[in-house]
C-alpha positions in Angstrom: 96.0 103.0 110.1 99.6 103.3 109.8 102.0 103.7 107.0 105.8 103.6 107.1 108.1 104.4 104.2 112.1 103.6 104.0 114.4 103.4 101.0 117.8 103.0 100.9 119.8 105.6 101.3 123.0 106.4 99.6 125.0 103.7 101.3 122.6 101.3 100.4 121.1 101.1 103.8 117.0 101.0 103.7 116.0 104.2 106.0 112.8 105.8 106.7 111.9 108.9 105.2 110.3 111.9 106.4 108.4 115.2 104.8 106.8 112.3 102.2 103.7 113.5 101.2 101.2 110.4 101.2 97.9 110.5 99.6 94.9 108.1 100.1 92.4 108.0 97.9 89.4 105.6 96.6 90.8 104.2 93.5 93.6 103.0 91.7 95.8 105.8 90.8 97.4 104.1 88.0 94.8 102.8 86.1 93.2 106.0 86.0 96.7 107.4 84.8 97.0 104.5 82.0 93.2 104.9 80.9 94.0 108.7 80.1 97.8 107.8 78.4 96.2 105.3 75.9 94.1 107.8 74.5 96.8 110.2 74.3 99.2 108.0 72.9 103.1 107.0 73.6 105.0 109.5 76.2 107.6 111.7 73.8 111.8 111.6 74.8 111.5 109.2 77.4 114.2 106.9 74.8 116.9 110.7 74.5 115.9 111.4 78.5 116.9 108.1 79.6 120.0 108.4 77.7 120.9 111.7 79.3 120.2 110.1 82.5 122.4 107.4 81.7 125.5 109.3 80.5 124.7 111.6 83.7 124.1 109.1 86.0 127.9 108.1 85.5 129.9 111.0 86.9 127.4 111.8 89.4 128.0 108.2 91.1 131.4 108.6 90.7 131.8 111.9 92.6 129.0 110.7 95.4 131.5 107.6 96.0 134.4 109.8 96.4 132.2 112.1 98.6 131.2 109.4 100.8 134.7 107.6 101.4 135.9 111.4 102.2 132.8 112.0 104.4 134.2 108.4 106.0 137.4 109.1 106.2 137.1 112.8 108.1 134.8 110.9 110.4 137.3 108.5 111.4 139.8 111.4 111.5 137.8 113.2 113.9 137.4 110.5 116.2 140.8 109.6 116.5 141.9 112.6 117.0 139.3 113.6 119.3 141.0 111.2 121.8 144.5 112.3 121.2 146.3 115.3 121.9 148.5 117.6 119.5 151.8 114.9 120.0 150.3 112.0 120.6 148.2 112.3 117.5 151.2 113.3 115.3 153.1 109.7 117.0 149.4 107.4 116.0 150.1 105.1 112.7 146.6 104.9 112.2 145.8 108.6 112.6 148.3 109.1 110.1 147.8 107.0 107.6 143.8 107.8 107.7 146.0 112.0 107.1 147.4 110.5 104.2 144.1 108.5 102.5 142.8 112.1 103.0 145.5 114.0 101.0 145.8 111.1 98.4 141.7 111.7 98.0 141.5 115.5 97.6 142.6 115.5 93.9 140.5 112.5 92.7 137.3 114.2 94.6 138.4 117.8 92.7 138.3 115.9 89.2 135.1 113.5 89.9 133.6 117.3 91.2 135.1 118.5 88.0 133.6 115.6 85.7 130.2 115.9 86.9 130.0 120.5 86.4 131.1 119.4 82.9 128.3 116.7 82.3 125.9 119.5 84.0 127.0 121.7 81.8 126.7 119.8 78.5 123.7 117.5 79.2 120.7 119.5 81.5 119.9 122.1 78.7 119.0 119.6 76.6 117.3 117.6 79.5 115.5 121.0 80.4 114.2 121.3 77.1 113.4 117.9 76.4 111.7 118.2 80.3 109.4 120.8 79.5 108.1 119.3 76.3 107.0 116.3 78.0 105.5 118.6 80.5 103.2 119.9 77.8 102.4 116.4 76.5 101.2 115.4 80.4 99.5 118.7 80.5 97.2 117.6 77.8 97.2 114.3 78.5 96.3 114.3 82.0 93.5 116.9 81.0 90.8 114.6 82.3 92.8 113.4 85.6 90.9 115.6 87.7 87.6 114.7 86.8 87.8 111.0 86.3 89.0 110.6 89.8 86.3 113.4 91.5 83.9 110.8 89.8 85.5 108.1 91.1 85.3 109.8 94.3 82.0 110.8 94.6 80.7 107.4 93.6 82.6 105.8 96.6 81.4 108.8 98.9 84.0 109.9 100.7 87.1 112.3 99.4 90.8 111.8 99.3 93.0 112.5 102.2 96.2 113.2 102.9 99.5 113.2 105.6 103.4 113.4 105.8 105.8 111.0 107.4 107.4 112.7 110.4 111.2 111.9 111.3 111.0 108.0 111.8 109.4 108.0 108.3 105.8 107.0 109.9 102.0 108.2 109.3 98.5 107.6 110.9 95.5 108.3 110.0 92.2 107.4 110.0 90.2 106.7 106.5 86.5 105.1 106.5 85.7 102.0 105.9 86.0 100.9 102.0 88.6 100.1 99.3 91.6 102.5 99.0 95.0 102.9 97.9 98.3 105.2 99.2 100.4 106.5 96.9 103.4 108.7 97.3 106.8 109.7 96.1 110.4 110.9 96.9 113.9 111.5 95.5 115.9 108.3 94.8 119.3 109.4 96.9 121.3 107.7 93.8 119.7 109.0 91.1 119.2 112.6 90.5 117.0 112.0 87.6 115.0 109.2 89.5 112.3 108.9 92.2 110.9 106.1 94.2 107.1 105.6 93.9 104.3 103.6 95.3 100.6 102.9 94.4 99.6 100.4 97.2 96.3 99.1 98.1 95.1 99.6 101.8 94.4 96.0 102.9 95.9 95.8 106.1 96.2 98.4 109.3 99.9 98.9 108.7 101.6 98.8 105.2 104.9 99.7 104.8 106.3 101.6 101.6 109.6 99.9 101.0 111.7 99.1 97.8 109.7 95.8 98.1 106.2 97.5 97.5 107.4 100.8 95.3 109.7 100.9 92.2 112.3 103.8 90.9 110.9 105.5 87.8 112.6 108.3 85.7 111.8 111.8 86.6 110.8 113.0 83.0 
């Protein structure tokens, strides 16, 4: 079978991913996770650890919009004046008004840079702390995880397996016969603090893992 994942990327264009690590095993992942959550009871921070994402979340989008209508900018900078020699490129309009965008831009990308070290600064210790206290919560939490789904496994009779997406964002590989699911992860290109994720049952030869079949979820 073959399994394809693409998200968008930070222009808001959906494009496949490699190096995602995709796991296929004979159960449903998040039941199993859910089953072992109600007995330990409600996840701690998640309400203060959204709010730091929030308040972070803010200058970081700022200074990746900046960073992308420089990156943009250069770009068309280069190609102009790729074509154009020394003279000629001092005489094009366009060429030099795409000059001057780039100078106007420098000091609002230096104080969106500038924005986002100071919400580093003042909000990840306290996300690092909070971080690791939830870590412990999962840690004994998730005691059982391992297992529940060896169980699982051995009463389907076969065992998990695993590929990565190579550089068009695409996997194959074969799994018996039976009922399974794929899940896998990766870094939402917005959202430091945020991840895409699927669970997806295996009912078809292809299935594709696309913001239509995943969902972002904080990185706690």
């Amino acid at each position: 079978m073959a399994v394809r994942v693409s998200i968008p990327n930070v222009h808001g264009v959906e494009t496949p991913v490699p190096d995602v690590i995709l796991t296929f095993v004979p159960y449903d992942r998040d039941s199993v996770i859910r089953a072992l959550e109600r007995k330990a009871g409600s996840r701690p921070h998640t309400r203060e650890l959204d709010s730091l994402f929030r308040a972070f979340r803010e200058p970081f989008n700022a200074y990746l919009a900046v960073t992308l209508q420089l990156e943009r900018l250069r770009a068309a900078r280069d190609s102009l004046a790729a074509g154009a020699g020394d003279q000629e490129g001092s005489r094009n309009p366009r060429l030099a008004a795409i000059r001057d965008s780039l100078a106007a831009l420098e000091p609002a990308h230096q104080r969106a840079r500038a924005a986002l070290d100071q919400a580093r600064a003042a909000l990840w210790p306290r996300m690092d702390s909070l971080r690791q206290a939830v870590h412990q919560w999962e840690a004994g939490a998730y005691a059982g995880y391992a297992g529940a789904t060896k169980d699982l496994a051995a009463r389907a009779g076969v065992n998990p397996v695993s590929d990565t997406t190579d550089a068009g964002g695409w996997a194959t590989i074969h799994i018996p016969a039976g009922r399974w699911w794929v899940t896998g992860r990766t870094i939402d290109p917005a959202d430091p603090n945020a991840e895409w994720y699927w669970n997806v049952p295996v009912d078809r030869d292809t299935v594709r893992l696309d913001p239509r079949s995943g969902r972002t979820q904080s990185r706690y």
